[in-house]
N, C-alpha and C positions, 0 to 999 in steps of 0.2 A: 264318900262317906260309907256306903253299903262295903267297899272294900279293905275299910277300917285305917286309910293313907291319912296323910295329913291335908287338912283343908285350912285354908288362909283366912283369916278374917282381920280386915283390915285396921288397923291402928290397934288402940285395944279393945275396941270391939262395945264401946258404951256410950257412941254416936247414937240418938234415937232418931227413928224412921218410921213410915207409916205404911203398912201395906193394906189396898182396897181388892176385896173379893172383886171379880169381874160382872157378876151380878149386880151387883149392890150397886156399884158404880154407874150400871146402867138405870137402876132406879131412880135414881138422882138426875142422870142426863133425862131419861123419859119426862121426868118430872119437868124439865125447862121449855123443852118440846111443846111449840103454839103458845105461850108465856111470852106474851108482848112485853111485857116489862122487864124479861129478861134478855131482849136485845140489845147488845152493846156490852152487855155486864161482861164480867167475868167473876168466874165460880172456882173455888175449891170443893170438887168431891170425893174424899176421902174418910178413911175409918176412921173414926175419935181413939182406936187401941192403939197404942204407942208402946213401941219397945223398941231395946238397944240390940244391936246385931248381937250382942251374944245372947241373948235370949233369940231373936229370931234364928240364928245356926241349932239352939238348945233345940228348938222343938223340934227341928228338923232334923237330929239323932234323932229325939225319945217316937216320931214317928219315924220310922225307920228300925225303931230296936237297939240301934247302937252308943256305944260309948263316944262321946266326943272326942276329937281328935285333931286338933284346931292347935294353929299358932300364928298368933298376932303380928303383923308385919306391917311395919310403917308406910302409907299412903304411898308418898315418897319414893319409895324402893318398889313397888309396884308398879307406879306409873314410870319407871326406866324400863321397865320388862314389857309393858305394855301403853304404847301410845293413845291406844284410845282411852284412858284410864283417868285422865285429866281433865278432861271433862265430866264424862260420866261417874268418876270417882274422887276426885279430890275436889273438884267441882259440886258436888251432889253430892254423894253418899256417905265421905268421912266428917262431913258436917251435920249438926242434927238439923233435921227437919222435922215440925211440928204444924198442921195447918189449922188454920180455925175455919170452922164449918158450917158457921152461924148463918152465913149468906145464904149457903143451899139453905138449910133448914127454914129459912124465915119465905124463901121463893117455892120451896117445895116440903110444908110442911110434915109429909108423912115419908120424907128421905131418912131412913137410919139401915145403917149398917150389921144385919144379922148376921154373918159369918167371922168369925174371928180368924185369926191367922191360924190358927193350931188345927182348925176345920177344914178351911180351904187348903192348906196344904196339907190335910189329908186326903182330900177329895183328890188334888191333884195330883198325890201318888198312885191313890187308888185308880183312876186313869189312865197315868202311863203303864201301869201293872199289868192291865187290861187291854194295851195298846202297844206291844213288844217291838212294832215296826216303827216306832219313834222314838227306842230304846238306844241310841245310837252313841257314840263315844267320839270325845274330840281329843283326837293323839295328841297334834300341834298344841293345843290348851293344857294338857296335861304336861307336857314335856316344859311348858317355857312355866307353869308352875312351878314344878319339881327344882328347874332352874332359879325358881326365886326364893324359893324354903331353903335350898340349898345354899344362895349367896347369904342370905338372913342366919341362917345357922351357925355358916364357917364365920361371920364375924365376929362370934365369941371366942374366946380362948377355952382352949380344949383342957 
């Protein structure tokens, strides 16, 4: 993105998904913590904010400064370039996921989610910014990308 290339986002991109600040998420675990009544259970602790990958890539230009620069490539054709992609992506992520949060909230009444995604992953640039030695580049990732915009591209007529 900072490079201004192109970045993939998968199908077209209005599968909605949920991301939990890492904080937050421990508030909610802390909260179950000695909660006899919550053993055995099982919990969803997640953010109630919902948004669809292209809003999640959005913010992640406009922090950043940049112009989006994104193109939508089919599940499908990702997971041949990438094997583990089938699980964790076609599996997961190109389907919406929505969780209901009622259970934490009703076992740990004062669980709510202060950081929004637009926040946290400010925070989390503003960290790696400040942390140049975790700034690191993955060639192999970059190359078998480039390889898959590339196959997605050429299958139009020029």
């Amino acid at each position: 993105m900072k490079r201004g290339e192109k970045v993939i986002v998968p199908g077209d991109g209005t599968s909605l998904w949920v991301l939990t600040w890492n904080a937050d998420f421990a508030k909610g675990l802390i909260g179950l913590l000695g909660n006899k009544k919550a053993v055995g259970q099982v919990f969803q602790i997640t953010s109630d904010q919902v948004l669809s990958w292209n809003q999640i890539y959005l913010e992640a230009y406009q922090a950043l400064g940049q112009t989006p620069n994104v193109v939508h490539i089919p599940s499908d054709l990702i997971a041949a370039y990438e094997s583990d992609a089938v699980g964790s992506l076609i599996g997961d992520k190109s389907n919406s996921v929505v969780f209901d949060n009622s259970k934490i909230k009703s076992f740990v009444p004062d669980f709510k989610c202060e950081v929004t995604w637009a926040e946290g992953l400010r925070r989390s640039l503003a960290w790696f910014e400040a942390h140049p030695e975790f700034q690191t580049i993955d060639h192999e990732a970059n190359a078998r990308w480039d390889a898959i915009i590339s196959a997605y591209l050429g299958a139009f007529p020029k």
